[in-house]
C-alpha positions in Angstrom: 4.3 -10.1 32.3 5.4 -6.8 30.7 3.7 -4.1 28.5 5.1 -2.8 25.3 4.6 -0.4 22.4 5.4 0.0 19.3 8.2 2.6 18.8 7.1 5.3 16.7 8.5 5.7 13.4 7.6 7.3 10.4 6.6 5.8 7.1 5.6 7.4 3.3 2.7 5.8 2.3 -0.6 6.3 0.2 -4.2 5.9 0.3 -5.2 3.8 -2.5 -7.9 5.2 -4.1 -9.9 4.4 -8.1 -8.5 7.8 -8.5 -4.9 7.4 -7.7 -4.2 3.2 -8.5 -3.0 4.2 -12.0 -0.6 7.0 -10.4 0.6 4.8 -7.8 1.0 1.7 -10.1 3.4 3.9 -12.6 5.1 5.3 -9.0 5.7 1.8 -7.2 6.8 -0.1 -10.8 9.8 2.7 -10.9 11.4 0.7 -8.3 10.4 -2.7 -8.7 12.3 -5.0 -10.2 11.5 -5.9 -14.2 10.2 -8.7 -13.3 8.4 -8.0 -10.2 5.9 -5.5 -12.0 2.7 -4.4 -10.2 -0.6 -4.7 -12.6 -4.1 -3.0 -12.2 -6.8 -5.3 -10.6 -10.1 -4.6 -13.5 -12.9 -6.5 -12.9 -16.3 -5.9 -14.7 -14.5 -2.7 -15.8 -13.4 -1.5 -12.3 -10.4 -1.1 -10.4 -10.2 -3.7 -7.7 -6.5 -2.6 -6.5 -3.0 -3.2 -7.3 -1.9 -6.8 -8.2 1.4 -7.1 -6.0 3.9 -9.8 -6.5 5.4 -10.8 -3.3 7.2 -14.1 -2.4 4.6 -15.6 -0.7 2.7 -15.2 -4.1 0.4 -12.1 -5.3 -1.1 -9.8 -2.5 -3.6 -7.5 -3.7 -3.7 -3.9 -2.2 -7.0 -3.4 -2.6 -8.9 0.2 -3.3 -9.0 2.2 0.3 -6.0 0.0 1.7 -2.6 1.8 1.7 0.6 1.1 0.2 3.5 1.7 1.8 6.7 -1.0 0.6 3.9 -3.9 0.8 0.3 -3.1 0.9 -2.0 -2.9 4.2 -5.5 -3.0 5.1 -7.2 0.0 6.3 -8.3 -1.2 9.7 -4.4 -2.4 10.6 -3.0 0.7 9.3 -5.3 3.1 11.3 -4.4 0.9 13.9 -0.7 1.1 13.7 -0.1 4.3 12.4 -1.3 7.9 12.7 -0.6 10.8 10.8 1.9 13.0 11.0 2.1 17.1 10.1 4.4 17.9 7.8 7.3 20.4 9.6 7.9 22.9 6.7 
């Protein structure tokens, strides 16, 4: 059996925070198609995350998960990806 890694790549993507989910919502609908839009998650007044149509139904992104092109949990992004300084 053989070993493998993941080749590195690099990716945008954002920390979803109750902070930033309006900012990113506004952001990510500026591509999305019309009908695709992404919503707020409010529950008892709160931001839960971003409601995310996909076709395998909704996904939500939830607050501290990231969003790249599809959202991601925390643990599976720090897992996968690390960060990387910007060269200026």
């Amino acid at each position: 059996m053989n070993t493998y890694q993941k080749k590195p790549i690099q990716i945008s993507a954002v920390n979803l925070t109750v902070e930033n989910a309006y900012d990113v919502m506004t952001w990510a609908n500026h591509i999305q198609p019309a009908d695709k839009q992404i919503k707020l998650s409010i529950e008892s007044g709160l931001t839960k995350g971003l409601i995310i149509p996909t076709k395998e139904g909704d996904m939500l992104c939830g607050i501290d998960d990231y969003r790249m092109f599809y959202p991601c949990k925390a643990d599976m992004f720090e897992l996968t990806y690390e960060y990387v300084v910007p060269v200026l």
